[in-house]
Every structure is written in C-alpha cells, then in structure tokens.
N, C-alpha and C positions, 0 to 999 in steps of 0.2 A: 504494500500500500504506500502510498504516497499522498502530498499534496503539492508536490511540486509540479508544475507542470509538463514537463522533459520527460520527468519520471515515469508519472501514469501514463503517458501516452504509450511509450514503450514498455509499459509493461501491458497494456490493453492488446499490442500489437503481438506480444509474444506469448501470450496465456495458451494457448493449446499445445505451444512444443515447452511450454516451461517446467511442465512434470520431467518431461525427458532431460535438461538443460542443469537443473537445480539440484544438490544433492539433500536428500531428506535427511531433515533434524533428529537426533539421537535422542530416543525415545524415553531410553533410561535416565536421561539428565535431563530432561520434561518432566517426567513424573517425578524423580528427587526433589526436580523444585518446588513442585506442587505440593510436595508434601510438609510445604512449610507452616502452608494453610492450619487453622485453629478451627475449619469447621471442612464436611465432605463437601469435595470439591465435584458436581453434578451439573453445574452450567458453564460454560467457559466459551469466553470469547478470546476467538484468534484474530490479534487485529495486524494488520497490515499483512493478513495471513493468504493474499492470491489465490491457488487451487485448493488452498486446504489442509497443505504440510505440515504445520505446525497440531493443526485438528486433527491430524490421520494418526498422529502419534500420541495420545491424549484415548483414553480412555470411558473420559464422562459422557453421560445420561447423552446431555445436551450440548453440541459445540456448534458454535455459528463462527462461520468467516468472514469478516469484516475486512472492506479494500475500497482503493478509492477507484480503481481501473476498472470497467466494464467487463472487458474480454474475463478479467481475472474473477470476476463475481459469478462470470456466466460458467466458467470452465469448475468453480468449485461446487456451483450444483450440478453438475455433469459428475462429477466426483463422489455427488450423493452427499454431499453439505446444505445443511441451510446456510444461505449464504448472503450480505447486503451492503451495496454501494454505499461508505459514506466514509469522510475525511477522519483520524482518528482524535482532532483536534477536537471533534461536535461528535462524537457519539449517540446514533437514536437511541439511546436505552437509557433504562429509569434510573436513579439515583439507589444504591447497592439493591442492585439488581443481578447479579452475578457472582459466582467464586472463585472466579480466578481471569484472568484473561492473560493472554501470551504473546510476545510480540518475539517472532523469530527471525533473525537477521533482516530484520526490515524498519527499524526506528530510524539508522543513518539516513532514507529516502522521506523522513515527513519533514516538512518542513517546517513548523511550529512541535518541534519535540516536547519540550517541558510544556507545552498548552494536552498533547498526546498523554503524558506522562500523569497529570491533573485530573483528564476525565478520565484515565482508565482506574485512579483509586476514587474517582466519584461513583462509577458502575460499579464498586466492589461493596459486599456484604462486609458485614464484620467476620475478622477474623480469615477474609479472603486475600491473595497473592495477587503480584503481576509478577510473571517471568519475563525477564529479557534477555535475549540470545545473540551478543554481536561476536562482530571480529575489534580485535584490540589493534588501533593504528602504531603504536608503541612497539609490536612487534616485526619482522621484515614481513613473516605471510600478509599483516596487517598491514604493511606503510605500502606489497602490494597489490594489496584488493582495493586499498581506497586511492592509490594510483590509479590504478587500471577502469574505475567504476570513473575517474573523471574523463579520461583520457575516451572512455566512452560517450560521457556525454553529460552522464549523472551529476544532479547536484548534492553529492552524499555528505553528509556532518558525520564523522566518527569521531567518541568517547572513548576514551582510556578508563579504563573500571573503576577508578575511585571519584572517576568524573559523573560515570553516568549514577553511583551508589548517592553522589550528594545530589543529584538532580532527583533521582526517587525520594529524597527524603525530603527534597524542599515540595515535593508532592503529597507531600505528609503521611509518609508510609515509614514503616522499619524496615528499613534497607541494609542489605548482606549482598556480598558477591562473591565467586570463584572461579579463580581462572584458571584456566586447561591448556598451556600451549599459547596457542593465537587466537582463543575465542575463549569465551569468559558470560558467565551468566550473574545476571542482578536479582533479587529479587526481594519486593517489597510485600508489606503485608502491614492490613489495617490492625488497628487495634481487633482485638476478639472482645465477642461480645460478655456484659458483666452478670 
C-alpha cells in the first residue's frame, strides 16, 4: 500500500504477477509477534498488505487486506481475502475495532507514516498489537533495497529500528523491536484492558 502517488500506480500495475515477484513473509515471526497481544488475536488487518501476504501467513478468524492500489485490492480477493481500497493514513474502521493489524515491508511506501502508525493503534482493541516488518537501511542488504527501490522510481522512507520503535510509541503504543540480519520487526501494543 501506498499513498504516494509513483507508488500505487505501480503497484496497481503489477498486482497479478506480484505473488510470483515478492517473497512471502515468514510466518513464524508473524505469529511470534502477534503473540504479544494481551487479548486473542481473531480480527486483523493487513495494511498496506497488496495480495494478501502478510494475511496468508496469519492464522485468524478474520483478516482483511487493506491497500491503497486497485489492481492490488482486486488481486487479494482473487486470493480469497476480504479485501479494501483505502490510504493507511484514514482507515474505514471503527475506533478499536480490531486485534492486531500488520504492516509487512510496506510502511517505507506511505507517505504520511506516523499519520499510518496513529490510526493503526486507533483501530486496535485493548490489549491489541501492530506488527511491523521492514528492511533496516543501516545494513548493506538494507542501504541496497532502499537504493534500488529509488533508482526505481519509488519514493520509499526507511527507518533504522530504534527509529521506527520511537515512532510506534509516539503513536502511543509499547513499543519493542528485533532484529534479524537486514530486517527487523517492531511491535507495538495498546494498553490491555483493566
């Protein structure tokens, strides 16, 4: 997902070969983070989650894929998603209305992140998670994906993990991160309920 404009166009453009293009999210480092959660985790929203990779690997009741690109909303209910256009900045969903939502290598393309980062702990229930899945610029894999993602075209922001841990928490979440190599996961969590 995106809200850049560059961004979603070309990802509209590419949603039906992008299953084949994209390597799926590790499933096991999904669910560990989810398991940080203070309550069962049953609804979850995959935002700037395209076909659906981040929800293919998720377990729960209910996962909706949220994206801002067309091609990519159409290709994740082809996927067998419910699935709905909209910017991650303005989320249609209620105020904690969800337990968890996951954002998998795709926050560097929004373009208001911390606006991103705000409404996904307004959507969260108490006691609910955001997982975040980047690559760390700080590393070489890292200095060249975000190379490479420009020299493309993309207008990508990447955070170094202690960057993006204090952006979750000025979102008012408890914020933890760990990193793996050249990618690294955040994850925030509301207060649980009293």
């Amino acid at each position: 997902m995106t809200n850049a404009i560059g961004d979603t166009a070309t990802f509209d453009r590419m949603a039906r070969f992008y299953d084949w293009l994209a390597p799926s999210p590790a499933a096991d480092e999904l669910r560990e983070a989810l398991g940080f959660a203070q309550r069962p985790v049953e609804r979850v929203l995959d935002v700037g989650g395209g076909t659906g990779r981040g929800a293919s690997a998720l377990g729960a009741a209910e996962r909706i894929v949220v994206d801002a690109a067309p091609g990519m909303v159409r290709q994740a209910r082809r996927n067998g998603f419910e699935a709905v256009r909209a910017d991650a900045a303005g989320l249609p969903f209620a105020a904690g209305s969800v337990d968890a939502v996951v954002i998998v290598d795709a926050l560097h393309h929004f373009g208001d992140p911390d606006a991103a980062l705000r409404e996904a702990a307004r959507v969260l229930r108490p006691g609910g998670v955001v997982v975040i899945r980047e690559v760390d610029p700080t590393t070489l894999v890292g200095r060249l994906a975000a190379g490479g993602e420009h020299l493309y075209g993309f207008d990508s922001t990447f955070f170094e993990p202690r960057s993006l841990a204090r952006r979750v928490a000025d979102a008012g979440l408890d914020a933890r991160f760990r990193t793996d190599g050249f990618e690294y996961a955040v994850v925030g969590r509301t207060p649980g309920e009293s």
